[in-house]
N, CA, C and O atoms as a DFTB+ gen file, in Angstrom:
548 C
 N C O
     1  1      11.761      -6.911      10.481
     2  2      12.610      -6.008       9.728
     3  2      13.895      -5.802      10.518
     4  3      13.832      -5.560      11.724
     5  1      14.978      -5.884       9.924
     6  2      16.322      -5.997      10.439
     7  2      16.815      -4.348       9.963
     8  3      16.618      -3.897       8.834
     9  1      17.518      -3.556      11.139
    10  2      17.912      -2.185      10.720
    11  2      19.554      -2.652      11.180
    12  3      20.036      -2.967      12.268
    13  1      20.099      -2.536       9.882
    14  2      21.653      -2.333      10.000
    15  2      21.980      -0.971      10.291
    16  3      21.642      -0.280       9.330
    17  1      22.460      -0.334      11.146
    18  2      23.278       1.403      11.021
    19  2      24.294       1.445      11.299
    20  3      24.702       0.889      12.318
    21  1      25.213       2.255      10.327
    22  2      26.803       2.652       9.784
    23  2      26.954       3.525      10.054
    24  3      26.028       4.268       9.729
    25  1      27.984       4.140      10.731
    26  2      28.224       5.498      11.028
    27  2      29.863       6.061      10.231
    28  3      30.932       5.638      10.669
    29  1      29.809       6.790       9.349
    30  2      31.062       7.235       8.487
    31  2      31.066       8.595       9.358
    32  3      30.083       9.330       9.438
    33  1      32.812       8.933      10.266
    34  2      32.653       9.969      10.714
    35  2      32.032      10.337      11.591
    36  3      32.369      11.401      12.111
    37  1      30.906       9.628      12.097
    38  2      30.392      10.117      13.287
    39  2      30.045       8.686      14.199
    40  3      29.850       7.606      13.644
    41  1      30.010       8.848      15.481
    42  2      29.564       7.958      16.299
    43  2      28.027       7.619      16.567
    44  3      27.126       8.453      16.642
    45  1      27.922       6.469      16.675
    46  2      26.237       6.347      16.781
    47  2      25.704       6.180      17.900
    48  3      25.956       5.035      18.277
    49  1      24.958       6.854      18.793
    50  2      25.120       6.709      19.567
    51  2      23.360       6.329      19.836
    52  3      22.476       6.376      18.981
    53  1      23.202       5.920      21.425
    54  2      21.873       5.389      21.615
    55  2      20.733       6.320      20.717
    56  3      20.000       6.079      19.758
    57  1      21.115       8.004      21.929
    58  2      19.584       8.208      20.814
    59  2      19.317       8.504      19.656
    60  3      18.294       9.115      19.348
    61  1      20.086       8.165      18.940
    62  2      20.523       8.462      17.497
    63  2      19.665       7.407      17.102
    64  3      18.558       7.545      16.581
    65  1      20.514       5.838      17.513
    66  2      19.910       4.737      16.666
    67  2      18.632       4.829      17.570
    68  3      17.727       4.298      16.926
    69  1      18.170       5.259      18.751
    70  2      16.292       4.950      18.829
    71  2      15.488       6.076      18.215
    72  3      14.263       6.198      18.215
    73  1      16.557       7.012      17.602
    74  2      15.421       7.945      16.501
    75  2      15.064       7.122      14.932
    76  3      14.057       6.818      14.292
    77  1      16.688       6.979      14.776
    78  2      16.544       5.787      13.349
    79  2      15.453       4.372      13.697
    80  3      14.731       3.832      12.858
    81  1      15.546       4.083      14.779
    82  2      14.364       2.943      14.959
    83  2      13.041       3.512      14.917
    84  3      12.085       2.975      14.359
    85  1      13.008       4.811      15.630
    86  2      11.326       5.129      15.998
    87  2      10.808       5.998      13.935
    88  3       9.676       6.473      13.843
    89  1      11.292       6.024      13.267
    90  2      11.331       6.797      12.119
    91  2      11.287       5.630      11.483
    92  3      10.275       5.687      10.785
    93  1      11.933       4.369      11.292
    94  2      11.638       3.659      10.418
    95  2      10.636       2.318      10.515
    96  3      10.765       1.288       9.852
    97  1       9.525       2.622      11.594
    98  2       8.446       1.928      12.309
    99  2       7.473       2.999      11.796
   100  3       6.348       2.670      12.173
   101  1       7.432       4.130      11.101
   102  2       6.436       4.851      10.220
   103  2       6.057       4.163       9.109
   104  3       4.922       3.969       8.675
   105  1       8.210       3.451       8.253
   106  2       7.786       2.947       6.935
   107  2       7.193       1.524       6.962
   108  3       6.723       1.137       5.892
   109  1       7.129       0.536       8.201
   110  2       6.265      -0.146       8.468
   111  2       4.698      -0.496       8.368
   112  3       4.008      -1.315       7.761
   113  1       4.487       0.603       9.324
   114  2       2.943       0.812       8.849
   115  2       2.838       0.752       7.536
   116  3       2.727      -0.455       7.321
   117  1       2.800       1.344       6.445
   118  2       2.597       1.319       5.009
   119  2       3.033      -0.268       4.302
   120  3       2.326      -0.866       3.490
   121  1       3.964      -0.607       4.675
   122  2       4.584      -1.904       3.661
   123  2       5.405      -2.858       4.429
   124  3       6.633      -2.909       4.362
   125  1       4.483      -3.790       5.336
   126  2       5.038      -4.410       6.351
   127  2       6.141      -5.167       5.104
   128  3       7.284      -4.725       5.215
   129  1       6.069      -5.620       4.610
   130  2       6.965      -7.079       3.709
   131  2       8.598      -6.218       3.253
   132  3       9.145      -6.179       2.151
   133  1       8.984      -5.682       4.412
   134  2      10.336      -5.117       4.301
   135  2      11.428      -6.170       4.794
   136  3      11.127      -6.834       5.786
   137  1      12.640      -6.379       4.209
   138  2      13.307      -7.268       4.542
   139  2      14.672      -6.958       5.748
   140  3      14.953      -7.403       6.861
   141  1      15.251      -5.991       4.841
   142  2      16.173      -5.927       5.355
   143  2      16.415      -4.161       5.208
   144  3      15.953      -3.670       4.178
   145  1      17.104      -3.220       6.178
   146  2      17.444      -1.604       6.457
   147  2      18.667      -1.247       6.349
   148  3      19.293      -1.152       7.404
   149  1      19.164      -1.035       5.447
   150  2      20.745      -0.899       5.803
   151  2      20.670       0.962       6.255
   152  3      19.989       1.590       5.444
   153  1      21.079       1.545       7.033
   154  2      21.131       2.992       6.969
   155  2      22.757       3.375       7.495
   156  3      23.428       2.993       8.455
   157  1      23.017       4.325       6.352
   158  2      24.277       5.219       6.533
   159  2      24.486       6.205       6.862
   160  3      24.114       6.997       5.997
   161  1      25.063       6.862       7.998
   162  2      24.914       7.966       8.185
   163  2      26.812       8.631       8.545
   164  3      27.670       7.995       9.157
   165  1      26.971       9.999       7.945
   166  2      28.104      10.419       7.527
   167  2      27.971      12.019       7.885
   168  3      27.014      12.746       8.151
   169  1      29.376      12.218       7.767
   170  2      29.334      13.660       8.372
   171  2      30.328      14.159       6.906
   172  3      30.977      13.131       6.712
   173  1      30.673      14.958       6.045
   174  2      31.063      15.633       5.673
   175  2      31.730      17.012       5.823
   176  3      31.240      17.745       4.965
   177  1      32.471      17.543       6.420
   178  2      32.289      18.805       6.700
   179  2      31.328      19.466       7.338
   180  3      31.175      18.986       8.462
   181  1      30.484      20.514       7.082
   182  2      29.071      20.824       7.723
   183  2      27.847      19.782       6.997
   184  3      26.662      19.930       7.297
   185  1      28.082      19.239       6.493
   186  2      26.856      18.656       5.746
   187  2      26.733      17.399       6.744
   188  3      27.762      16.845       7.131
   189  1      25.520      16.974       7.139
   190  2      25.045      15.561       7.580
   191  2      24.524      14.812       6.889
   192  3      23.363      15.071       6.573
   193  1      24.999      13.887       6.499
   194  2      24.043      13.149       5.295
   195  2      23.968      11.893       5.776
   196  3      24.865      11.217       6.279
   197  1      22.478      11.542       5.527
   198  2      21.921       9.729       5.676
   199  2      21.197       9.449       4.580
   200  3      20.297      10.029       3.972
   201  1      21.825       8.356       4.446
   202  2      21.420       7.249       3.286
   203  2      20.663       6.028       3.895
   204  3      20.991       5.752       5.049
   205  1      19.835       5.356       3.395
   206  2      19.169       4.037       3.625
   207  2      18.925       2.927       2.021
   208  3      18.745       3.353       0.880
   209  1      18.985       1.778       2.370
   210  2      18.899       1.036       0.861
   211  2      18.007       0.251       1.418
   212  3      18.501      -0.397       2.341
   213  1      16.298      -0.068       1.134
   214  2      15.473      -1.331       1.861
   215  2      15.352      -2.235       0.631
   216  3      15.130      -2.084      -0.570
   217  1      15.597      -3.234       1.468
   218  2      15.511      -4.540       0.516
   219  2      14.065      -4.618       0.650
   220  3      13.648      -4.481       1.800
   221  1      13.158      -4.819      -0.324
   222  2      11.548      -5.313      -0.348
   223  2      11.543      -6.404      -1.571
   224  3      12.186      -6.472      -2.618
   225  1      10.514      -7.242      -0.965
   226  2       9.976      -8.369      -1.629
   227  2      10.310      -8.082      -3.154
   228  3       9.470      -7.296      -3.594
   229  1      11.267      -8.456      -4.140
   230  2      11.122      -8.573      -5.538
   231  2      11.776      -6.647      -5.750
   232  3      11.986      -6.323      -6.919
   233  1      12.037      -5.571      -4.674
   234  2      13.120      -4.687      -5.349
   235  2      14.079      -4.484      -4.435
   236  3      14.272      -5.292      -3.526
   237  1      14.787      -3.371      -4.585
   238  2      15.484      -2.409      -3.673
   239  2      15.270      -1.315      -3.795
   240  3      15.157      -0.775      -4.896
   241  1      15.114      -0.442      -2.152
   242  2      14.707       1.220      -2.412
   243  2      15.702       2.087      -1.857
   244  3      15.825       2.278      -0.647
   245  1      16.302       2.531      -2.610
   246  2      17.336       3.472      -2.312
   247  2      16.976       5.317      -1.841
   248  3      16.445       5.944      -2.759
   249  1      17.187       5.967      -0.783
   250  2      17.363       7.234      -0.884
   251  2      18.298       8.017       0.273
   252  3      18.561       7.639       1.414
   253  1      18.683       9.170      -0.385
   254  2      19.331       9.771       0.610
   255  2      19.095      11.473       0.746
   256  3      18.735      12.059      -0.275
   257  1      19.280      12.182       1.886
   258  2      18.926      12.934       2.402
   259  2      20.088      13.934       3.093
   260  3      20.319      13.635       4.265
   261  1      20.693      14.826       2.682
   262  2      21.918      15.942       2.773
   263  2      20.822      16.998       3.813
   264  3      19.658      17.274       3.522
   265  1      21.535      17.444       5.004
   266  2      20.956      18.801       5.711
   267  2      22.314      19.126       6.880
   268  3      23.149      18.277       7.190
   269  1      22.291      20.063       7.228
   270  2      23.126      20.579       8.522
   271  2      22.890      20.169       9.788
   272  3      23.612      20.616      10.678
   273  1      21.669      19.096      10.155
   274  2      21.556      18.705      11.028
   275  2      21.087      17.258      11.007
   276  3      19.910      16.930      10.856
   277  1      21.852      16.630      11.129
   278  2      21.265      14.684      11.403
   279  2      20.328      14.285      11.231
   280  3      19.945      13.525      10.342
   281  1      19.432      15.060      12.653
   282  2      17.755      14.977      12.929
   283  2      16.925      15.046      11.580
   284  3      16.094      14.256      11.131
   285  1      17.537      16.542      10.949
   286  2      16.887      17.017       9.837
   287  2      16.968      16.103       8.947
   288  3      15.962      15.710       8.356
   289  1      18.525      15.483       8.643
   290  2      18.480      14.648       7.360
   291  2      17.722      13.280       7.536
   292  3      16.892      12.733       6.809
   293  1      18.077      13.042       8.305
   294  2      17.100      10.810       8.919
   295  2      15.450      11.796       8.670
   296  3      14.851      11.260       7.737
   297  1      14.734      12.869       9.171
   298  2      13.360      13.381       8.904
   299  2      13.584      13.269       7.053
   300  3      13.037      12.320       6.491
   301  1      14.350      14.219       6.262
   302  2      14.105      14.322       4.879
   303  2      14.051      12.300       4.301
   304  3      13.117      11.753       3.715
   305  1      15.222      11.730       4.691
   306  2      15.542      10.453       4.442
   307  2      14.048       9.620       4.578
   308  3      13.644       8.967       3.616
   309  1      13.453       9.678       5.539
   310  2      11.979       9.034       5.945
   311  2      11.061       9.280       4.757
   312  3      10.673       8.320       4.091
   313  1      10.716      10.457       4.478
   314  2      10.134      11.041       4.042
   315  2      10.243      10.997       2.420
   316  3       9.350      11.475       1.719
   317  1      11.380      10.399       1.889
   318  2      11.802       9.968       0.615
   319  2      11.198       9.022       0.668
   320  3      10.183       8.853      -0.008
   321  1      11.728       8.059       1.588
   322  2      11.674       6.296       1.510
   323  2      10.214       6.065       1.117
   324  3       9.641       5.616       0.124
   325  1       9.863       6.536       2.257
   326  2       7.988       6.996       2.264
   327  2       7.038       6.740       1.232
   328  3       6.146       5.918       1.023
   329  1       7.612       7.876       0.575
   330  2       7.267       8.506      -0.828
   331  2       7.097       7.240      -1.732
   332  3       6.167       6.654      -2.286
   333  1       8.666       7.085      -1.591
   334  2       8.919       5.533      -2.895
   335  2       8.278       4.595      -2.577
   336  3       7.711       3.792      -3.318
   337  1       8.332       4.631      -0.921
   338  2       7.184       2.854      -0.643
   339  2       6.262       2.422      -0.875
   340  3       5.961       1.264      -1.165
   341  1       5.323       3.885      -0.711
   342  2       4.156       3.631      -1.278
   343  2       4.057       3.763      -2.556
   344  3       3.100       3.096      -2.950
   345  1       4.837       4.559      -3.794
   346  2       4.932       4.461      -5.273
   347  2       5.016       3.032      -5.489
   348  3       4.239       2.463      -6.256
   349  1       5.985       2.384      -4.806
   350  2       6.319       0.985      -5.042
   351  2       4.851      -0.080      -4.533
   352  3       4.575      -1.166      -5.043
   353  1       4.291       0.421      -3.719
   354  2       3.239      -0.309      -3.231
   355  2       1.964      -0.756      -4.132
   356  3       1.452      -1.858      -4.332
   357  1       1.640       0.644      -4.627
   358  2       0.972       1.055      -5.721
   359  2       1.104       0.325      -6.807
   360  3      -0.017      -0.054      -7.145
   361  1       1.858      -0.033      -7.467
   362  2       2.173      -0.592      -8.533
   363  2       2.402      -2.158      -8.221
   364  3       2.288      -3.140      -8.954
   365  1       2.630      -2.080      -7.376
   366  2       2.187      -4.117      -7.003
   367  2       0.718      -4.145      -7.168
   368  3       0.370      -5.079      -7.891
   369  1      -0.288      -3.390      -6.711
   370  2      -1.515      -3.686      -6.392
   371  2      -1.852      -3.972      -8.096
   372  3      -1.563      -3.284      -9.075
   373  1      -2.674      -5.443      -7.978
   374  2      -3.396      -6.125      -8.935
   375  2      -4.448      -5.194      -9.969
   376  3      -5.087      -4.514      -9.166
   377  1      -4.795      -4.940     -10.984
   378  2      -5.222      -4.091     -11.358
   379  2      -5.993      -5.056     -11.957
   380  3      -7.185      -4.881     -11.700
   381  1      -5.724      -6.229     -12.819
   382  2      -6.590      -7.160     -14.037
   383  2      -8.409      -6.751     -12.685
   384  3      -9.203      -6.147     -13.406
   385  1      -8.883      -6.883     -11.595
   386  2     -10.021      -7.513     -11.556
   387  2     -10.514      -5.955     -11.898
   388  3     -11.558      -5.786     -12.530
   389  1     -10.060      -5.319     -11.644
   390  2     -11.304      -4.120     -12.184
   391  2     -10.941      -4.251     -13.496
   392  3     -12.027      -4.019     -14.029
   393  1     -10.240      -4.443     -14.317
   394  2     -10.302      -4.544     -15.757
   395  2     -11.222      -5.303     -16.242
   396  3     -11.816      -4.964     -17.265
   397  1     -11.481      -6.374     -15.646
   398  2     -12.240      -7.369     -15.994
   399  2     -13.612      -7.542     -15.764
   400  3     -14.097      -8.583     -16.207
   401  1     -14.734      -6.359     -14.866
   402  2     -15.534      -7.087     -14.563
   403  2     -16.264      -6.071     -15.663
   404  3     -15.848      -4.974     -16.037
   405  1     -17.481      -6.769     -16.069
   406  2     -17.963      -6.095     -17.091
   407  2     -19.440      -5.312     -16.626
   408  3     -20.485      -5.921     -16.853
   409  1     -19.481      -4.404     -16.189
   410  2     -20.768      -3.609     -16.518
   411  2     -22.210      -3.906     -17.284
   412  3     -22.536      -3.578     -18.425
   413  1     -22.890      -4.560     -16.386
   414  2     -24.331      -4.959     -16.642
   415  2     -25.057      -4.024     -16.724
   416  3     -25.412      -3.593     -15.627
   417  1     -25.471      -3.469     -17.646
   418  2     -26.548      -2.393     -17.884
   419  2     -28.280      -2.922     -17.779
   420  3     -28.686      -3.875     -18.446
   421  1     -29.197      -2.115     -16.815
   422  2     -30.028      -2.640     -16.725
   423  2     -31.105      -2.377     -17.789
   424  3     -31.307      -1.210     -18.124
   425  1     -31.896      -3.493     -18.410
   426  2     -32.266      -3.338     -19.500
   427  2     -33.955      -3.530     -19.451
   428  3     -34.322      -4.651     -19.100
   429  1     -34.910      -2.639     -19.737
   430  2     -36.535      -2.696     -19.607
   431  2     -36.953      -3.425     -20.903
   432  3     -37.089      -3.067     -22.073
   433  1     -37.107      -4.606     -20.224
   434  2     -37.837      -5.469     -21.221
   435  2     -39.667      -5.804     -21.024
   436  3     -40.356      -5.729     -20.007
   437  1     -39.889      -6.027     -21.851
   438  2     -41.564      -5.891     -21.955
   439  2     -41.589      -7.761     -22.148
   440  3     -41.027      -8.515     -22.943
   441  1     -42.531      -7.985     -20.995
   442  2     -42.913      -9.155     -21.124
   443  2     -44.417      -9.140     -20.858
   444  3     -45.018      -8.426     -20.055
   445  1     -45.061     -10.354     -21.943
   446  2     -46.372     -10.485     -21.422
   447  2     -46.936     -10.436     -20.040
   448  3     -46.322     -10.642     -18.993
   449  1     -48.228     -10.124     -20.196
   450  2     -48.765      -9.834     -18.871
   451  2     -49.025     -11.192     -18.310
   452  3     -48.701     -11.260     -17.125
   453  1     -49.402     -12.041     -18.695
   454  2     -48.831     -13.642     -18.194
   455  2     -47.617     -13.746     -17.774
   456  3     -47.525     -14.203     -16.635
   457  1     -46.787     -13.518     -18.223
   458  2     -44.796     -13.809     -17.443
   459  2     -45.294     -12.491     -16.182
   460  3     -45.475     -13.249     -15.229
   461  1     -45.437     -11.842     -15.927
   462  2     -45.471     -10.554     -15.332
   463  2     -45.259     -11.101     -13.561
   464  3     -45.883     -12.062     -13.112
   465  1     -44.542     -10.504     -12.961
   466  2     -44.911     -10.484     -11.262
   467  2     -46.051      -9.705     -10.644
   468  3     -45.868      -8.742     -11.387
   469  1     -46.638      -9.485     -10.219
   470  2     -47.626      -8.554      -9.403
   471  2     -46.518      -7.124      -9.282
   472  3     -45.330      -6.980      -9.567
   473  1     -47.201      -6.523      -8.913
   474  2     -46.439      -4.939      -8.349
   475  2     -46.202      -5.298      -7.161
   476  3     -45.521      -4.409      -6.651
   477  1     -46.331      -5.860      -6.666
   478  2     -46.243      -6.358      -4.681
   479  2     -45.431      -7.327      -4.381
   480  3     -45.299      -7.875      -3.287
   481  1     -44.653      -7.628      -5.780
   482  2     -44.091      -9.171      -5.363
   483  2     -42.588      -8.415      -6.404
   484  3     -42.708      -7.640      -7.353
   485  1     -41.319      -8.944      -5.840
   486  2     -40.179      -8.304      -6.476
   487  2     -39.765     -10.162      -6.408
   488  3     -40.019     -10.978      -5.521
   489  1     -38.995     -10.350      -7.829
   490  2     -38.421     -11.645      -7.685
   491  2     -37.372     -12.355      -6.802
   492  3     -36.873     -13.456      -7.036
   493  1     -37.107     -11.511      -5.701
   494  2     -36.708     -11.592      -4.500
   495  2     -37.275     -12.122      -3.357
   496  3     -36.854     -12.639      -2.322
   497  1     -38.084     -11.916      -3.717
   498  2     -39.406     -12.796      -2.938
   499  2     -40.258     -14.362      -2.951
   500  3     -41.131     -14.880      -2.254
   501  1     -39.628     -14.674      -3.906
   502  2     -39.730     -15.657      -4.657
   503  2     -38.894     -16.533      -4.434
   504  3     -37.714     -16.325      -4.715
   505  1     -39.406     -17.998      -3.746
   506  2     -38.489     -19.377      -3.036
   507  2     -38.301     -19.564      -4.470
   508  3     -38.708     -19.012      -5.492
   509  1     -37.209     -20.961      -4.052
   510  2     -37.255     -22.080      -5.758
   511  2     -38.659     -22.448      -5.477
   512  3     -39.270     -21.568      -6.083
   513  1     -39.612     -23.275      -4.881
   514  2     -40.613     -23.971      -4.578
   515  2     -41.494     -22.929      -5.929
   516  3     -41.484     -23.355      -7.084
   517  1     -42.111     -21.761      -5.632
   518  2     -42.933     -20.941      -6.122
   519  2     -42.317     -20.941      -7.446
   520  3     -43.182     -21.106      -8.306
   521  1     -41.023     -20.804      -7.975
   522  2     -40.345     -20.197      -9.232
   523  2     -40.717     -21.723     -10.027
   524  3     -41.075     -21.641     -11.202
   525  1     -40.640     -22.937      -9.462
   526  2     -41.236     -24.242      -9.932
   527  2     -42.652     -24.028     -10.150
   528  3     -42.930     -24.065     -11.348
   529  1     -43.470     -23.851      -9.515
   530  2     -44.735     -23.544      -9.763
   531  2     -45.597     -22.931     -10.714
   532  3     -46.779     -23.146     -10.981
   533  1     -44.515     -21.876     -11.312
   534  2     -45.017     -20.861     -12.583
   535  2     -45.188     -21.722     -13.262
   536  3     -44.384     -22.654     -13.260
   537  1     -46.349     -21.725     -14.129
   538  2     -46.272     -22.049     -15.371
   539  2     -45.222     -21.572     -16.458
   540  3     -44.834     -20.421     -16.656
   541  1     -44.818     -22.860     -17.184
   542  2     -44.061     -22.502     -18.718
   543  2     -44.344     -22.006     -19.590
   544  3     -45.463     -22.436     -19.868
   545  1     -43.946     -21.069     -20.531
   546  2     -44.286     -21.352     -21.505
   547  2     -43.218     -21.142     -22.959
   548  3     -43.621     -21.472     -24.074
């Protein structure tokens, strides 16, 4: 994962970008297949605001995060991305095989006492060799 950081208005300085690094090794864990990080970060007047756009496999995730303190906004900013990554994660996950498997209901059938197993013997127990052996009928 490649982290681009922009600074509008403010300087970036080391521990700035190793907070933006150690914060966006959270959204890792969840959704390694991240491509690319662009993060913006801007000063307004009193307002601090950071933005991030992640490129992922097949979208883009956009959010941004307004507070009076940097720290605070890159914490709210995480915590968006977060949110969406895993929304986004969620909805990749394959859904058809649980749609598909069908529910075998177990069914008490009465068979002659000739077809019958013993009470001591579960058809689990039973090689091919022996299951050849039964008589047909």
């Amino acid at each position: 994962m490649q982290i681009n950081l922009t600074g509008h208005h403010v300087d970036i300085t080391e521990p700035l970008k190793g907070y933006v690094d150690t914060k966006f090794d959270r959204l890792a864990r969840h959704f390694d297949h991240m491509i690319n990080v662009h993060v913006i970060l801007s000063v307004e007047k009193l307002r601090q605001k950071a933005e991030a756009t992640l490129k992922i496999n097949g979208a883009n995730v956009f959010a941004d995060s307004v507070h009076e303190d940097m720290y605070a906004a890159i914490d709210g900013l995480i915590d968006k991305l977060d949110r969406q990554v895993i929304k986004y994660k969620e909805k990749r996950q394959n859904h058809r095989g649980s749609a598909q498997r069908v529910m075998v209901e177990e069914v008490d059938v009465k068979l002659p006492p000739e077809e019958r197993l013993p009470d001591d013997l579960s058809p689990d127990d039973l090689s091919l060799e022996d299951l050849e052996q039964q008589p047909h009928t």
